[in-house]
C-alpha positions in Angstrom: -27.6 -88.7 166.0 -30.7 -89.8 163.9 -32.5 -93.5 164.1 -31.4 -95.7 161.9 -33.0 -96.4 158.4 -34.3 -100.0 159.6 -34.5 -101.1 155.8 -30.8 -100.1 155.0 -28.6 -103.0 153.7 -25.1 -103.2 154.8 -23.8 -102.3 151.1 -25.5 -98.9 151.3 -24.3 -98.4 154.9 -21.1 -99.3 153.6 -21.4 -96.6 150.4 -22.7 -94.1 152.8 -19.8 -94.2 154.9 -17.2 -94.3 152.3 -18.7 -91.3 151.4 -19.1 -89.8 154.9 -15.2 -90.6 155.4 -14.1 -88.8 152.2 -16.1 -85.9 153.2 -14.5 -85.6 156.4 -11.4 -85.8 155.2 -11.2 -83.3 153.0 -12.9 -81.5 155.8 -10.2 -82.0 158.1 -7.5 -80.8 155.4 -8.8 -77.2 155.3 -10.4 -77.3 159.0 -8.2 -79.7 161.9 -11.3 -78.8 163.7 -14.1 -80.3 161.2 -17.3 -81.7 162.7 -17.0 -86.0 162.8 -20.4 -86.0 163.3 -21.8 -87.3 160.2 -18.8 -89.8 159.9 -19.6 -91.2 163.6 -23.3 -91.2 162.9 -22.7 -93.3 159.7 -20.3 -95.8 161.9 -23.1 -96.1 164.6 -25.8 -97.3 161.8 -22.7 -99.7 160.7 -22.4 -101.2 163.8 -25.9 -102.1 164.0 -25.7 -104.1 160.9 -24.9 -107.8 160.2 -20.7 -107.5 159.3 -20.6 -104.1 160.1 -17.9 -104.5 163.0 -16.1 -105.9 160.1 -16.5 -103.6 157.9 -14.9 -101.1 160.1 -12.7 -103.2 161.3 -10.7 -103.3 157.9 -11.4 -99.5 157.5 -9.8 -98.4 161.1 -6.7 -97.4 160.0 -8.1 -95.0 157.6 -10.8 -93.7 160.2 -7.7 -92.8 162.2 -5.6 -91.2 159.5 -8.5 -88.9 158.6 -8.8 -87.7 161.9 -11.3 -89.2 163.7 -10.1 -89.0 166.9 -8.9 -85.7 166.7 -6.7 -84.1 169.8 -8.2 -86.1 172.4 -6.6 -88.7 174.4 -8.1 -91.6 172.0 -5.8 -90.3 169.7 -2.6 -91.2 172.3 -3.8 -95.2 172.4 -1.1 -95.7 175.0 -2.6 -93.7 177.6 -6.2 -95.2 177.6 -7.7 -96.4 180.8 -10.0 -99.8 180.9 -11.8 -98.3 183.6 -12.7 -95.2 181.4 -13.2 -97.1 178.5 -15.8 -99.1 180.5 -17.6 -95.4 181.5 -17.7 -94.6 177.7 -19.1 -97.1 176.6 -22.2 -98.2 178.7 -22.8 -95.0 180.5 -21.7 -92.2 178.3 -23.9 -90.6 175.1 -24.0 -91.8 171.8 -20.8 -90.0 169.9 -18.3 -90.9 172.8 -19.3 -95.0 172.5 -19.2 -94.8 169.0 -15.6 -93.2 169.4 -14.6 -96.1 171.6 -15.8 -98.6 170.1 -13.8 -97.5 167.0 -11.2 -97.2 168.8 -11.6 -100.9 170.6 -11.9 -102.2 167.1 -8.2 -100.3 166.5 -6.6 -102.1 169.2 -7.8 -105.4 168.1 -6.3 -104.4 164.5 -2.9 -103.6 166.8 -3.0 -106.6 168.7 -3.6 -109.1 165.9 -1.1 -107.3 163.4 -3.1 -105.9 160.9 -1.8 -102.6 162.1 1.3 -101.4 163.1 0.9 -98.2 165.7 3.6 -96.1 167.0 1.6 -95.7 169.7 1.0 -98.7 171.5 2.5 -102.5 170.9 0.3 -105.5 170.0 1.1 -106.3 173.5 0.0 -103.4 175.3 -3.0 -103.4 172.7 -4.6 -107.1 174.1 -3.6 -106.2 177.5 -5.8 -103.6 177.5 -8.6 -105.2 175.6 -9.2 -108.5 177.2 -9.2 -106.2 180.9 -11.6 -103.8 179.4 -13.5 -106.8 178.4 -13.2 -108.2 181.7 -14.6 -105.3 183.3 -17.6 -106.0 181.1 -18.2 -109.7 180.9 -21.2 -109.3 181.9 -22.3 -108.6 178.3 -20.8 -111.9 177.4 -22.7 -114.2 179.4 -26.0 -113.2 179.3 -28.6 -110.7 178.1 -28.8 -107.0 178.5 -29.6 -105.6 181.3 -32.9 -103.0 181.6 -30.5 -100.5 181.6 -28.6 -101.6 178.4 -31.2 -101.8 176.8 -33.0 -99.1 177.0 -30.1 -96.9 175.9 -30.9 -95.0 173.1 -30.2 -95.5 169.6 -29.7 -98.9 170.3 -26.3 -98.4 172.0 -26.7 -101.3 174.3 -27.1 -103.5 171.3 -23.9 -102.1 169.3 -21.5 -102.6 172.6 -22.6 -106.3 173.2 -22.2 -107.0 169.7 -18.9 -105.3 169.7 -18.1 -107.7 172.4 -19.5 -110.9 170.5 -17.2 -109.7 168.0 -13.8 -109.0 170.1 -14.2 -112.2 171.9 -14.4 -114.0 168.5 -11.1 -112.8 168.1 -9.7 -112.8 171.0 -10.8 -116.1 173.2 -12.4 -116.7 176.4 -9.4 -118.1 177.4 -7.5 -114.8 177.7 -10.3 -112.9 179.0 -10.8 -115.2 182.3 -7.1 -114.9 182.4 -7.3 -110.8 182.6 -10.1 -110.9 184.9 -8.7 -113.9 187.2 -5.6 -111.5 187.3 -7.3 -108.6 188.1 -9.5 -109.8 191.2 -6.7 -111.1 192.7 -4.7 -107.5 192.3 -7.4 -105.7 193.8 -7.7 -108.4 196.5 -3.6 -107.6 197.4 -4.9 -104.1 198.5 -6.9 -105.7 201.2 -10.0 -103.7 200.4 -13.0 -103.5 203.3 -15.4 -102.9 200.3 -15.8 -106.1 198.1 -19.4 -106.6 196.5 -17.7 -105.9 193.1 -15.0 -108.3 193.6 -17.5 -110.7 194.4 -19.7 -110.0 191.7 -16.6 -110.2 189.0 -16.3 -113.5 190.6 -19.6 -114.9 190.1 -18.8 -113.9 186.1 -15.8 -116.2 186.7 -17.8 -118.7 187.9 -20.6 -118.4 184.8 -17.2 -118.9 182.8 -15.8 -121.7 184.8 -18.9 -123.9 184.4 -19.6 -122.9 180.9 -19.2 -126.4 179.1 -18.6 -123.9 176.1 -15.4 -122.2 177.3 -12.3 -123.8 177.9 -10.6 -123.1 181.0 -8.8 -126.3 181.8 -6.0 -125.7 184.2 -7.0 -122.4 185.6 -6.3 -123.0 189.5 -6.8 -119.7 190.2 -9.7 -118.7 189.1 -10.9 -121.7 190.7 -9.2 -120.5 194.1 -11.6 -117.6 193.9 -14.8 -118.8 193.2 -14.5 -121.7 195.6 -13.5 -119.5 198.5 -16.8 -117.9 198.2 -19.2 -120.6 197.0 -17.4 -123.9 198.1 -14.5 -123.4 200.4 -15.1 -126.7 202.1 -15.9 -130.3 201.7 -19.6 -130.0 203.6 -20.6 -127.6 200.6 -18.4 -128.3 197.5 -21.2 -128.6 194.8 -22.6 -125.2 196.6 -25.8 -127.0 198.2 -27.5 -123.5 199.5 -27.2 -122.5 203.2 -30.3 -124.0 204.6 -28.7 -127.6 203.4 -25.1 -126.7 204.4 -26.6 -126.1 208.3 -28.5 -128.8 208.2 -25.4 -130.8 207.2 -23.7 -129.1 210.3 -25.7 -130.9 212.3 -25.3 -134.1 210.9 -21.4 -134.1 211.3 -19.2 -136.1 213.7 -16.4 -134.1 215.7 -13.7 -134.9 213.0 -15.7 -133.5 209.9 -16.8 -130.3 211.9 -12.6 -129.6 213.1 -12.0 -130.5 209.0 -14.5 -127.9 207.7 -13.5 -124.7 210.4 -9.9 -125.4 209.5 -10.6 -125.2 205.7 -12.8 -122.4 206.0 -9.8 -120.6 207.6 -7.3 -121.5 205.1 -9.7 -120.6 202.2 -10.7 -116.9 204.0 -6.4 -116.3 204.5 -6.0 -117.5 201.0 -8.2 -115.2 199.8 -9.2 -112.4 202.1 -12.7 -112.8 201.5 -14.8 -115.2 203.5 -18.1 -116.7 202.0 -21.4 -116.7 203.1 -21.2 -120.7 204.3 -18.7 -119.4 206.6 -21.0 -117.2 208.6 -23.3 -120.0 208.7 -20.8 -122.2 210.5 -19.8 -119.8 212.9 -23.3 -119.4 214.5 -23.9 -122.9 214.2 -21.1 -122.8 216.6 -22.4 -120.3 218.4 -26.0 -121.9 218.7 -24.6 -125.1 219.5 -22.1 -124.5 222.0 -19.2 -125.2 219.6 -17.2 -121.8 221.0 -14.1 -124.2 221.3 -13.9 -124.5 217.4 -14.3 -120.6 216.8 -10.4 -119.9 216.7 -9.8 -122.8 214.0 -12.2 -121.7 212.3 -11.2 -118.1 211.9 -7.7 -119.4 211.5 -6.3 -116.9 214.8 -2.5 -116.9 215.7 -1.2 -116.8 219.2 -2.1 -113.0 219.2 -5.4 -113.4 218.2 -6.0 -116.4 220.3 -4.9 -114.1 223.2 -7.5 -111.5 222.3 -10.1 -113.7 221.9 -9.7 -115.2 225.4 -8.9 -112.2 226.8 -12.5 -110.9 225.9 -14.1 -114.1 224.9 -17.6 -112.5 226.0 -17.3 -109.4 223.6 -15.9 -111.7 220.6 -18.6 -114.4 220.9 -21.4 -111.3 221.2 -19.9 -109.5 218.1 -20.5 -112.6 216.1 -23.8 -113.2 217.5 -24.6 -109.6 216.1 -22.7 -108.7 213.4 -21.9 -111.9 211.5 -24.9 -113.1 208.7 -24.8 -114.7 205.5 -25.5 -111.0 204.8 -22.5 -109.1 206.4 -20.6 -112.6 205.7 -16.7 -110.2 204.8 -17.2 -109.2 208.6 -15.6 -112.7 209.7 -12.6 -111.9 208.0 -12.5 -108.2 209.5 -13.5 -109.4 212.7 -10.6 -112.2 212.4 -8.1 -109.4 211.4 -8.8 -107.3 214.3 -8.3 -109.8 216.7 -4.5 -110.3 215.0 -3.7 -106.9 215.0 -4.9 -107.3 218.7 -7.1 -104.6 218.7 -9.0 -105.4 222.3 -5.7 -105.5 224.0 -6.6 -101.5 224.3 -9.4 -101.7 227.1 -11.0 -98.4 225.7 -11.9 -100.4 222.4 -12.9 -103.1 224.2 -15.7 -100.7 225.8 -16.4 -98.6 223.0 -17.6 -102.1 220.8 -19.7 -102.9 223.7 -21.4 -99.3 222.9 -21.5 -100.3 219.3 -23.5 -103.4 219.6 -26.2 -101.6 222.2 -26.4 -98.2 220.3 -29.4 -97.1 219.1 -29.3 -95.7 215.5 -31.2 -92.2 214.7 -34.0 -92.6 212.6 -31.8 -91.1 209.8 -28.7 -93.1 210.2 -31.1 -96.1 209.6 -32.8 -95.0 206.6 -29.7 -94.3 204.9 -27.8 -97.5 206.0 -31.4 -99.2 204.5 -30.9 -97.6 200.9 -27.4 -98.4 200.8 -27.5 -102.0 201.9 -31.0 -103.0 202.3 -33.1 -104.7 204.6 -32.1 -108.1 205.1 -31.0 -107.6 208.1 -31.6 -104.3 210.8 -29.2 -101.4 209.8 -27.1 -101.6 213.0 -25.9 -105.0 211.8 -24.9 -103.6 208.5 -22.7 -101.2 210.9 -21.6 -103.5 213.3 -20.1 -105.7 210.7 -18.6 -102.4 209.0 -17.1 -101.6 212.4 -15.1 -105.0 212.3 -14.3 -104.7 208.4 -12.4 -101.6 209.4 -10.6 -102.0 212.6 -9.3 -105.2 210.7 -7.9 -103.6 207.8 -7.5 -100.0 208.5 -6.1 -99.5 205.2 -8.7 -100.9 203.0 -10.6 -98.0 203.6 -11.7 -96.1 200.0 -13.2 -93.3 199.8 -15.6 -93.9 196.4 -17.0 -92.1 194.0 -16.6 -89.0 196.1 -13.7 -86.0 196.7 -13.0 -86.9 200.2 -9.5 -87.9 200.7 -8.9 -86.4 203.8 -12.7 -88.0 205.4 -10.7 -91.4 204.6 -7.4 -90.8 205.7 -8.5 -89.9 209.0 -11.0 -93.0 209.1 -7.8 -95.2 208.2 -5.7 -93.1 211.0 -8.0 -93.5 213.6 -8.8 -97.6 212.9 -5.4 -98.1 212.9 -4.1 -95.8 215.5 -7.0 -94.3 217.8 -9.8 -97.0 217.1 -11.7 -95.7 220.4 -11.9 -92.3 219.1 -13.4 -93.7 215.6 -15.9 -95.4 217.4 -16.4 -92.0 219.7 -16.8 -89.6 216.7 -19.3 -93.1 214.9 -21.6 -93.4 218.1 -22.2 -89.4 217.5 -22.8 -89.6 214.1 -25.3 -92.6 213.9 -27.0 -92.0 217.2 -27.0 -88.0 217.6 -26.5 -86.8 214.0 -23.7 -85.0 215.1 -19.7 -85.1 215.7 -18.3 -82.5 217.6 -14.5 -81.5 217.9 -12.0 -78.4 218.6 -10.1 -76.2 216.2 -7.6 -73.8 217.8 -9.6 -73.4 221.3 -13.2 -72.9 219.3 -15.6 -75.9 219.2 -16.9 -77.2 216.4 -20.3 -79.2 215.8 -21.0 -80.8 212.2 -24.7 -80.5 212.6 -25.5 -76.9 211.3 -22.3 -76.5 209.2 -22.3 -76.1 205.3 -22.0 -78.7 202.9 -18.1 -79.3 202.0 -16.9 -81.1 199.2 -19.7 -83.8 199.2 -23.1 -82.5 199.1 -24.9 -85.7 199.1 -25.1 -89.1 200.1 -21.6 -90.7 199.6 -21.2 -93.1 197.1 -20.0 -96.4 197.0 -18.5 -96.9 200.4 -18.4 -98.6 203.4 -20.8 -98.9 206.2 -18.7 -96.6 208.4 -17.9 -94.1 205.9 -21.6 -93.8 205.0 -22.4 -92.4 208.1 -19.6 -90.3 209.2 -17.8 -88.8 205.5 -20.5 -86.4 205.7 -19.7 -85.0 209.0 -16.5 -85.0 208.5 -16.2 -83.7 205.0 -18.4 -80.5 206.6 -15.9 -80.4 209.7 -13.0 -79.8 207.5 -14.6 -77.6 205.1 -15.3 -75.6 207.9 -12.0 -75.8 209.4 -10.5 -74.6 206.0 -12.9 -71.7 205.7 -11.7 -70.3 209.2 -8.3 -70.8 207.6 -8.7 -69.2 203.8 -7.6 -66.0 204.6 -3.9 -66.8 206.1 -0.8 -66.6 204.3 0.2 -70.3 204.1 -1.4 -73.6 203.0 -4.6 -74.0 205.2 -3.4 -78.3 205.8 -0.7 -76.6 207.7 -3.1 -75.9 210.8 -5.8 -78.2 209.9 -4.5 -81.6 209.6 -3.0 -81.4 213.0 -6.2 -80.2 214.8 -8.4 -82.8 212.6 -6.2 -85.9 212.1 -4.8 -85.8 215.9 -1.4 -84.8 217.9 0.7 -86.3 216.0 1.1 -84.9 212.6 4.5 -82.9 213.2 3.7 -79.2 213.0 6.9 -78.5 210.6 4.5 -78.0 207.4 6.0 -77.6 203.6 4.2 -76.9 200.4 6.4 -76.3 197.1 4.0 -73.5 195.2 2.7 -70.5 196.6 -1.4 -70.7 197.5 -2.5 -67.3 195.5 -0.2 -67.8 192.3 0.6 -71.6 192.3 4.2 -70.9 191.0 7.1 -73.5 192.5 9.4 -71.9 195.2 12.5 -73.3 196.8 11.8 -76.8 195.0 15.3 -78.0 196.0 14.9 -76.6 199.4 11.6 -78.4 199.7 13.4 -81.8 198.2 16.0 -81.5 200.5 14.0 -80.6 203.2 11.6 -83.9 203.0 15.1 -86.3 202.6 16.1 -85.0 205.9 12.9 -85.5 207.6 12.1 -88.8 206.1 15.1 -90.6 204.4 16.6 -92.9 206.8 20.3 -91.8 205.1 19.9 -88.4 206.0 17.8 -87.8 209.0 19.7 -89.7 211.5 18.3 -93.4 210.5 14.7 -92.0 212.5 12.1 -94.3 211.4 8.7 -92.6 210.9 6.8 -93.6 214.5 3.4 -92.2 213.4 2.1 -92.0 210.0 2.0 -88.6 208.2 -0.1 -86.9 206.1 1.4 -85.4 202.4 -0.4 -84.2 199.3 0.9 -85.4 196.3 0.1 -83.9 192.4 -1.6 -86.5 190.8 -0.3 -87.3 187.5 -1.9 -89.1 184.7 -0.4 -92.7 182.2 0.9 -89.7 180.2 2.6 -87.7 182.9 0.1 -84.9 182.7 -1.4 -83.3 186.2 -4.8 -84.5 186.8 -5.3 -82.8 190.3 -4.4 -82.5 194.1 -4.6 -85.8 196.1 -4.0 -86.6 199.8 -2.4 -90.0 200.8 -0.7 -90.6 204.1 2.8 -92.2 204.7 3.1 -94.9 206.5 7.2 -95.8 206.3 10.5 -95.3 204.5 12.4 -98.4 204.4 14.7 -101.0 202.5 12.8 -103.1 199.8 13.9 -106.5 199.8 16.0 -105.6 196.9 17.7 -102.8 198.7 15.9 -100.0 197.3 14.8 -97.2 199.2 11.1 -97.3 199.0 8.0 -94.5 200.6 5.1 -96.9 201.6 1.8 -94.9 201.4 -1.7 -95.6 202.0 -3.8 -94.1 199.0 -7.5 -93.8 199.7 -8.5 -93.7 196.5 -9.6 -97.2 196.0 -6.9 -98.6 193.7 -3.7 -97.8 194.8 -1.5 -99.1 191.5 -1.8 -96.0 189.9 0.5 -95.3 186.7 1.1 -91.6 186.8 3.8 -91.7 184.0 7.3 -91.3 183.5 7.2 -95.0 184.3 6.5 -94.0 187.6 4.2 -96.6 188.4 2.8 -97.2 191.9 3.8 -100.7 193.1 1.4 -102.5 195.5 2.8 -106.0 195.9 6.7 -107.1 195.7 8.5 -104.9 196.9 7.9 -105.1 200.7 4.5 -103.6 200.9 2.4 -104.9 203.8 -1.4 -105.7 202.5 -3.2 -102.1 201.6 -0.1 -100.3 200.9 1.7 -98.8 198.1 5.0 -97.7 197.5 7.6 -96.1 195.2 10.9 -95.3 195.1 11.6 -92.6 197.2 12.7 -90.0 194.3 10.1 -91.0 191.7 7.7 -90.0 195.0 9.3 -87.1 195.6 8.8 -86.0 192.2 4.6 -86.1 193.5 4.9 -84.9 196.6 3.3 -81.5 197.0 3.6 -80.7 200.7 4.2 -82.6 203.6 4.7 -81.9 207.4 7.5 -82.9 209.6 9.1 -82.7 212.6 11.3 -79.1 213.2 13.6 -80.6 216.0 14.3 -83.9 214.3 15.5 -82.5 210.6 18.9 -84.0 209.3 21.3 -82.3 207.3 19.5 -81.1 204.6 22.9 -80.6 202.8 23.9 -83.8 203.0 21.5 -85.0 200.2 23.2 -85.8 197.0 22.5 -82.8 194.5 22.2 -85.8 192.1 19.3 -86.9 193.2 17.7 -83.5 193.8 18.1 -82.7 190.3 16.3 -86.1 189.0 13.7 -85.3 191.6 13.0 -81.6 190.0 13.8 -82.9 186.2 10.7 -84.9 186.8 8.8 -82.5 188.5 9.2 -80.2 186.0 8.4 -82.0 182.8 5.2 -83.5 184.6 2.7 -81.9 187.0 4.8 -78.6 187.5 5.3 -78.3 183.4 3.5 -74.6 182.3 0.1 -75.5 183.2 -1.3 -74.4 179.8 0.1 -77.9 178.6 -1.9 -79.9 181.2 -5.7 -80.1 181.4 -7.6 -78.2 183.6 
């Protein structure tokens, strides 16, 4: 796209796109396939004009009726994504912004009811505005950033003023709402990463105390940002840590039992703990407080039993893990103690390891790039430990393809937490994790790349340092396994996960042509391992890895996906329900149909999702199970077989030329 003509007045932009538009739709009549890229060109100078956004605005309906969308998925508004739309338009070139910021300016025409679209409601149309907006405040409250502004073409300019002019619209008001709603949905999942949480909570707080914007009433938005900045009465108007200490010191017995419990009912409120927090607790520490450590973490009778249990290891985990820095690590470190986690002597042992291991001089460059140096890197580690073994399925695996890497770290927390920290003290101290595969060993440290041939990104402590081992383990493991006549996870996942993934292995399309066979034998074979009806009421004792076919809003298959099921049980409305742990970050996926993955209200425990167990089915790809504990696989109702393959069939397994990729 050229620059733009720094003299032009709106009124010849204006004539110049009229023009433009006319062209391309006459284009469009004898082409479907015409270039837009004159049109989008003459849009972007537009938008960099005084009342250009409204200009377009009252010319978006006949942008879309002469084609400018084309066949892509901006032409099916009902399917668009607010995380995408955030990716296209402050990261992505020049024509796909322009496109969505057209198509932005559509759904405010939707939403307000200048424009009625078959595709999406008014509702659905704000819904999705004021979270994209949310997911970009940012641009609201303050100036570019080096990296929006240096964008090209002056693209950081023409999405903050494409904000300005939503906003105008649209209200504040609704757009703390949308991002107030969102934190606290992510913060159901129980998530062990949370530095953007919190930073999507400091633009809550710029919004908060912005005497410009309105937000009377909003208790919980207020919830959030005083759990992290002023969870207590010793630092309400958030004084700074140095002050809050020294006000520590000043306060009577009363005052200090007053701020430990509120810190604990702020952090359980919440599930995130604030950096004034960390600061009390080695205050404690430092001032032989210990008595006030389980009130301030807010421990039940479990966790107050493995505290005093292994009161030594507890107080020496905070005295090394737990900074202003690391501050998330009192919650993890609280949660681990619930779930009593030390009651295992082995893990016990293995965190006294932890806190004396020395880290190889690459496993403590790489923790330095990813987190910095405020503190040594084996803090960083330490505290990651304790964020995992306290929520085992909080556990994401990023911006990177390794699904199974995370499952296994989520198993192991949960289940096997010794091993974990076996396979972790290899990794960061030896640059190496060994392990067997059908009687041959296997060492990570020579083996090719897998699936991630960098640093991983956007993850946790832990998985920084051991994805990459892993991810090369099972590559390798599947290379020794390419050439057999079945689905490779059929040997693999028992040998890399541990003893018990069940053996019984099914996978409903053939590996070399990817055609469905036996679907309803397949169906009916996972009801009789797994539905409580028709396997002999057997609950599922240890989780169990499946792959399910990813669907998109639209119903359209995206890809292959691993997840890991927890249970099958009774909702509290009587429904039968799978519970799964998804690593991949956000487990409230929509993947059509109206198949859309619950994560809260219908019985899930923090960090799972569920679905009905037929709209499940109708994802599941393959799944292992138990040969000498299958039910009656005749016994399942053909009615629900049939619903099962209907959707199935007209989703992920449709002809594939009908689905991308």
């Amino acid at each position: 796209m050229g620059q733009q003509n720094a003299d032009l007045s709106v009124e010849q932009a204006l004539k110049q796109f009229d023009a433009a538009m006319a062209d391309f739709g006459r284009a469009c009549s004898a082409n479907p396939k015409a270039s837009s890229f004159a049109l989008l060109e003459r849009s972007r100078v537009l938008m960099t004009l005084p009342g250009g956004f409204d200009a377009l605005y009252r010319r978006v309906r006949s942008l879309e009726s002469a084609g400018i969308f084309g066949t892509s998925d901006w032409a099916q508004p009902g399917i668009l994504q607010p995380a995408l739309a955030k990716y296209s338009l402050r990261e992505a070139g020049a024509v796909t912004t322009v496109v969505e910021a057209i198509s932005e300016l559509r759904m405010l025409a939707v939403c307000r009811g200048d424009y009625f679209h078959p595709g999406i409601s008014a509702e659905q149309a704000r819904n999705f505005l004021t979270q994209v907006m949310a997911l970009n405040l940012d641009l609201l409250s303050g100036p570019l950033t080096e990296a929006d502004r240096e964008r090209p073409q002056q693209l950081g300019f023409i999405v903050q003023e494409l904000y300005q002019y939503l906003v105008s619209h649209l209200g504040y008001e609704s757009l703390l709402d949308s991002l107030v709603a969102e934190v606290w949905r992510l913060l159901e999942q129980g998530p062990v990463q949370v530095g953007s949480i919190c930073e999507m909570i400091s633009q809550i707080a710029r919004c908060l105390y912005d005497p410009a914007i309105n937000t009377t009433g909003n208790t919980d938005a207020t919830r959030l940002v005083n759990a992290l900045f002023a969870p207590t009465p010793g630092n309400a108007e958030d004084p700074g840590l140095a002050i809050y200490e020294q006000r520590l010191m000043e306060m009577d017995e009363d005052a200090l039992a007053t701020e430990a419990q509120c810190f604990a009912s702020s952090m359980h409120d919440t599930g995130l703990a604030s950096a004034y927090h960390a600061v009390m607790l080695r205050f404690l520490r430092n001032h032989q407080r210990d008595d006030l450590i389980p009130q301030a973490l807010g421990l039940t009778m479990t966790g107050q039993d493995d505290l005093y249990c292994y009161t030594d290891l507890v107080h020496a985990l905070i005295d090394e893990a737990i900074y202003p820095e690391t501050c998330q690590a009192v919650f993890g470190l609280t949660m681990m103690l619930e779930r009593g986690s030390l009651f295992t002597p082995s893990v016990a042992q293995a965190l006294w390891r932890q806190i004396k291991l020395c880290l190889s001089a690459e496993t403590a460059e790489t923790l330095k790039e990813a987190f910095g140096e405020a503190r040594p890197p084996r803090v960083f580690l330490l505290a990651g430990v304790l964020n995992l073994l306290g929520q085992p399925l909080g556990v994401g695996q990023g911006n990177n393809p390794t699904c199974q890497s995370a499952i296994g770290l989520s198993v192991w927390a949960s289940s096997e937490a010794d091993y974990l920290l076996q396979v972790l003290a290899w990794a960061a101290r030896d640059n190496e994790v060994l392990c067997r595969f059908e009687g041959h060993s296997i060492s990570s440290r020579n083996l090719e790349p897998g699936l991630v041939t960098g640093v991983p990104v956007d993850v946790d402590p832990v998985s920084l340092i051991l994805i990459p081992h892993l991810d090369r383990i099972y590559a390798d493991m599947w290379r020794r396994c390419e050439d057999r006549d079945d689905d490779a996870h059929r040997w693999i996942n028992p040998e890399f996960y541990g003893w018990w993934v069940s053996h019984g292995f099914r996978v409903v399309a053939d590996i070399h042509t990817g055609e469905l066979r036996d679907y309803e034998g397949f169906i009916r074979c996972f009801y009789a391992s797994y539905h409580p009806y028709y396997n002999g009421n057997m609950t599922v004792i240890h989780a169990q890895p499946a792959g399910i076919a990813v669907t998109d809003s639209a119903g359209r298959f995206v890809g292959r996906h691993a997840i890991n099921i927890l249970r099958v049980g009774l909702s509290p409305e009587n429904e039968m329900r799978v519970y799964f742990f998804n690593p991949n970050n956000d487990s409230g996926q929509d993947w059509g149909q109206g198949i859309i993955c619950s994560i809260r209200g219908n019985g899930e425990h923090r960090g799972e999702a569920s679905l009905p167990i037929a709209e499940f089915a109708s994802r599941l790809y393959a799944f292992h199970y138990d040969t000498l504990e299958l039910g009656d696989v005749s016994a399942v109702p053909d009615a629900d077989v049939d619903r099962i393959m209907e959707l199935g069939n007209t989703s992920w397994a449709a002809p594939r030329e009908h689905s991308p990729g």
